[in-house]
Every structure is written in structure tokens, then in C-alpha cells.
MIDO-206023 format. One record per residue (C-alpha): residue number from 0; residue in three letters; chain; x, y, z. Coordinates in nm, 3 decimals, decimal comma, padded with zeros to 5 digits, always signed. Example, Ala and Ser with C-alpha at 12.3 -4.5 7.8 and 13.67 -1.06 7.14 Angstrom:
PT  ronu  vokol  tigu       c1       c2       c3
PT     0    ala     A  +01,230  -00,450  +00,780
PT     1    ser     A  +01,367  -00,106  +00,714
//
This chain:
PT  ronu  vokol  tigu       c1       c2       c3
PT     0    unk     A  -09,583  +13,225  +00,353
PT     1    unk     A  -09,928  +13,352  +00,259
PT     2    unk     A  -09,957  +13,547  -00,065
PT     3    unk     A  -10,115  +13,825  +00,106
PT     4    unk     A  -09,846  +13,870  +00,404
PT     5    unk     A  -09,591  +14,120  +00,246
PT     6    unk     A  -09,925  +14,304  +00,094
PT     7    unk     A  -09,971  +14,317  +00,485
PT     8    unk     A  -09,651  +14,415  +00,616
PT     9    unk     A  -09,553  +14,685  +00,334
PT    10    unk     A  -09,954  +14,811  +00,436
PT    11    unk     A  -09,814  +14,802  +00,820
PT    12    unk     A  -09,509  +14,995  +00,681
PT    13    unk     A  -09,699  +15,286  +00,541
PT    14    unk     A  -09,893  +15,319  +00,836
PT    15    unk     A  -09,568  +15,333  +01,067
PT    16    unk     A  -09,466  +15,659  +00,834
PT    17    unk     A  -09,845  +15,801  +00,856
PT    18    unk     A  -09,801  +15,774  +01,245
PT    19    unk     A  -09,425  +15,845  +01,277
PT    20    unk     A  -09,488  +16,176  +01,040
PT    21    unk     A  -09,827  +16,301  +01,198
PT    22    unk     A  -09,629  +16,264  +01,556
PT    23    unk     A  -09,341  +16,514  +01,391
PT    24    unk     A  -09,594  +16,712  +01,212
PT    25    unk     A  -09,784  +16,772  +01,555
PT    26    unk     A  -09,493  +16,966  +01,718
PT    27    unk     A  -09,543  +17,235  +01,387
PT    28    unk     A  -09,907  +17,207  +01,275
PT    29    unk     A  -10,239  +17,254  +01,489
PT    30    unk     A  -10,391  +16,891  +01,482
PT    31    unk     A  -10,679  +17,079  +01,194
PT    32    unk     A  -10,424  +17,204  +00,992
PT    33    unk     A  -10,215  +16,892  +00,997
PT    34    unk     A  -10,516  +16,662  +00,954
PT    35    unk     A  -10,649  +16,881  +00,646
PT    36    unk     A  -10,364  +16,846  +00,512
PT    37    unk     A  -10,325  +16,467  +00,550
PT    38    unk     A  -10,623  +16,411  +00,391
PT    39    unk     A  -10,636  +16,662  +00,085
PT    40    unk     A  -10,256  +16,438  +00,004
PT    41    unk     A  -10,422  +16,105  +00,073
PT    42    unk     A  -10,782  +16,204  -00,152
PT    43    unk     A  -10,500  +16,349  -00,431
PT    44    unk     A  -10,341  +16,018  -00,430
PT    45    unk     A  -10,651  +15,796  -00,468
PT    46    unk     A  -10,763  +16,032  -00,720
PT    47    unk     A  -10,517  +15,960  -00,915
PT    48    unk     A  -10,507  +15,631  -00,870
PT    49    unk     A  -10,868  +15,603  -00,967
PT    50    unk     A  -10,784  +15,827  -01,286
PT    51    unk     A  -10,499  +15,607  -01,380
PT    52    unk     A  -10,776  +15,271  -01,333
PT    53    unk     A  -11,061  +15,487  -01,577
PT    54    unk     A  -10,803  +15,552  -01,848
PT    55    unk     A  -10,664  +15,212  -01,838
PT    56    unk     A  -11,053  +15,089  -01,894
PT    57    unk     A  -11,102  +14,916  -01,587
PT    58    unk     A  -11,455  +14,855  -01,471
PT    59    unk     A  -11,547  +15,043  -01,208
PT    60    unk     A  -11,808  +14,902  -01,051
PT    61    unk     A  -12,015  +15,073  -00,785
PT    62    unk     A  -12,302  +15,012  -00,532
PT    63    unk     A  -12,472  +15,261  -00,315
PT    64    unk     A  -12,402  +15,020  +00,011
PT    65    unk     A  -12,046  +15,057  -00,080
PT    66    unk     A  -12,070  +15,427  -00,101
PT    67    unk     A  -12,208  +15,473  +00,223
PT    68    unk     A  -11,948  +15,225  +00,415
PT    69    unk     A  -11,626  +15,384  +00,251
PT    70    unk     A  -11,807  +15,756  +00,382
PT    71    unk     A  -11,866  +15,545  +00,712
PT    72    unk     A  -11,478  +15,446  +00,666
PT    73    unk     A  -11,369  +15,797  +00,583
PT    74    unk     A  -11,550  +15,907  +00,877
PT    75    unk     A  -11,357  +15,709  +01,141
PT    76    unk     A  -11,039  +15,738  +00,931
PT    77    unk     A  -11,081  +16,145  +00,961
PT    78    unk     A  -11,143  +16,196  +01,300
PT    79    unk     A  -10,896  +15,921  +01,395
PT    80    unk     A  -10,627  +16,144  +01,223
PT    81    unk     A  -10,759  +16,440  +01,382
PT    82    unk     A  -10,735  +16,276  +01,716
PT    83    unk     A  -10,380  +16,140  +01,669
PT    84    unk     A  -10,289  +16,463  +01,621
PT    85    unk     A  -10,402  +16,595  +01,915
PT    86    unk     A  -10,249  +16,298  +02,141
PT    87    unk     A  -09,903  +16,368  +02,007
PT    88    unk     A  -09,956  +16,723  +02,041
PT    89    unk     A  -09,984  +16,646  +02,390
PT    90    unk     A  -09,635  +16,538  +02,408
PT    91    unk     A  -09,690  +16,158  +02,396
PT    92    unk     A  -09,397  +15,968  +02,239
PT    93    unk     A  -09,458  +15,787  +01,929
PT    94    unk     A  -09,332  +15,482  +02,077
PT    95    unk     A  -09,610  +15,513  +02,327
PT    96    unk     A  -09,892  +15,689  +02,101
PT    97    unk     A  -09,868  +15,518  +01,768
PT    98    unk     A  -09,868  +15,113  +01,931
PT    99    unk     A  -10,200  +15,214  +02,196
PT   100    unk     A  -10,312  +15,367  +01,908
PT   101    unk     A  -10,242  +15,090  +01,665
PT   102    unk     A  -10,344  +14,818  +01,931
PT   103    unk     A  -10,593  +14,956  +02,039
PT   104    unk     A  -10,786  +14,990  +01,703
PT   105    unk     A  -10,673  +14,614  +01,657
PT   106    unk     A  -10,865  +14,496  +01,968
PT   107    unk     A  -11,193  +14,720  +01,851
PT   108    unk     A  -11,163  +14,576  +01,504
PT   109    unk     A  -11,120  +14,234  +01,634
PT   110    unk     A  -11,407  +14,277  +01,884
PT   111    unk     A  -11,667  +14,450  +01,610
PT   112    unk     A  -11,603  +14,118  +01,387
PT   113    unk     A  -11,718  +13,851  +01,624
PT   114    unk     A  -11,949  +14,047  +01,743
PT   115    unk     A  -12,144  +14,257  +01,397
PT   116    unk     A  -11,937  +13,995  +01,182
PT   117    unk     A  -11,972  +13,681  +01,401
PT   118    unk     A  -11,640  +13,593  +01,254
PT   119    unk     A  -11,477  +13,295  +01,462
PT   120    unk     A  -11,141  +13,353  +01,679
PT   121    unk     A  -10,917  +13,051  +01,751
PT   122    unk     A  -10,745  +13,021  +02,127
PT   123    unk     A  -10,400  +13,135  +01,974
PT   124    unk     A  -10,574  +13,447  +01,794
PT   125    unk     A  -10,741  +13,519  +02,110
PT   126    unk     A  -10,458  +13,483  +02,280
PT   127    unk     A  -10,277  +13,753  +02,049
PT   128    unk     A  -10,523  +13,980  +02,167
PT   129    unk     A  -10,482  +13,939  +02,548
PT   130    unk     A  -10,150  +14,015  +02,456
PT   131    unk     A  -10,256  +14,371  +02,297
PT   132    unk     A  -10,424  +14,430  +02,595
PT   133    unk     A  -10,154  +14,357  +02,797
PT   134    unk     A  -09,931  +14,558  +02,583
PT   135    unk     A  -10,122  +14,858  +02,579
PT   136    unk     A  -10,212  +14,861  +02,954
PT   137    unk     A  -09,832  +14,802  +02,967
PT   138    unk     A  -09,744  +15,115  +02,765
PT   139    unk     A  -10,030  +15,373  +02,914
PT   140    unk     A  -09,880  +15,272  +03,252
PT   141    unk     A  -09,522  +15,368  +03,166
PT   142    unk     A  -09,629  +15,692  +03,065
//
């Protein structure tokens, strides 16, 4: 098993509760509220985690090109919370929303990395993503 796999699948875990809670939250919150929210608990916690890394004297190096692609990052991240909000506000179920959602932002990343990255794919990894596709025409058609 690679090193970095349950790194991975305890990430994919987190974002199953992010999705599963925003899609509960919806039904209570207007997607602004919710999404303000979201991201005042999410700054909080990397706040502190950044706090915790100063005191403990880690170097904290930092470049302006970084700067500008996390606020790229934070950009997509912020309206893609925003926008989940609003799809499960329309009454999608989460086991609809969250795996278009999920897939769907696989296929994009996938696609912006051979083509801005012009990272190889293998047949079996492009395979896996006919597969998304397939999936998530699969799952928008059922609903």
C-alpha cells in the first residue's frame, strides 16, 4: 500500500462529512449563511493550525506565486461551497449531489492536468475516468 493512501482516504473521509453536513445544513441555512459559516470554521481551524506551526518554530516559508494560487484555490473552494449549497437546497439527495459533485470536479481536475499540467494518463486511469463519466451521467439521469 502506498504511504500516502490512508492520508488519501481519511482526506476523502472529511470531505464525505463537509458534503453530508452542508446537504443537512441546506434544509436550515440560506446557502450565504451556511457557506459563511463554513468558511469562518474552516479559516479558524487553519489559523490555528498555522499558530500551533509559528510557536513550535517551524519555518514558514512563503512566495508571492504561492499566495496568489492558494487565493486562486480559496476562490474556487468558496464559491464551490456556496454552490453546493444551493444544489441541495434544491432538494437533490446527497447520494445524488455530493458523487456529481465529487466526480465531476475529479474529471475537471483530471482534464486541467494533462492539459495546463501536461501530466501523462495511463489506459487504466483513463479508463477510471470514463467510468466517472458514466457514473455521473448515470446519477443526473436517475434524478
Amino acid at each position: 500500500m502506498p504511504n500516502w493512501l490512508p492520508l488519501a482516504l481519511l482526506t476523502a473521509l472529511c470531505l464525505a462529512l463537509y458534503n453530508f453536513f452542508i446537504k443537512l445544513a441546506a434544509e436550515h441555512l440560506p446557502p450565504a449563511v451556511g457557506a459563511v459559516v463554513l468558511q469562518l470554521v474552516a479559516a479558524a481551524l487553519g489559523g490555528a493550525w498555522l499558530l500551533r506551526l509559528k510557536l513550535q518554530g517551524q519555518p514558514l516559508p512563503v512566495s508571492g506565486k504561492g499566495l496568489g494560487l492558494a487565493v486562486l484555490a480559496g476562490l474556487g473552494v468558496g464559491l464551490a461551497e456556496i454552490l453546493t449549497f444551493v444544489v441541495f437546497r434544491r432538494g437533490v439527495p446527497a447520494s445524488v449531489g455530493t458523487p456529481v459533485i465529487v466526480g465531476g470536479s475529479v474529471l475537471f481536475t483530471a482534464v486541467l492536468g494533462l492539459v495546463v499540467l501536461r501530466e501523462g494518463l495511463s489506459w487504466p486511469q483513463a479508463g477510471g475516468l470514463v467510468l466517472v463519466v458514466v457514473g455521473i451521467a448515470l446519477l443526473a439521469r436517475g434524478h
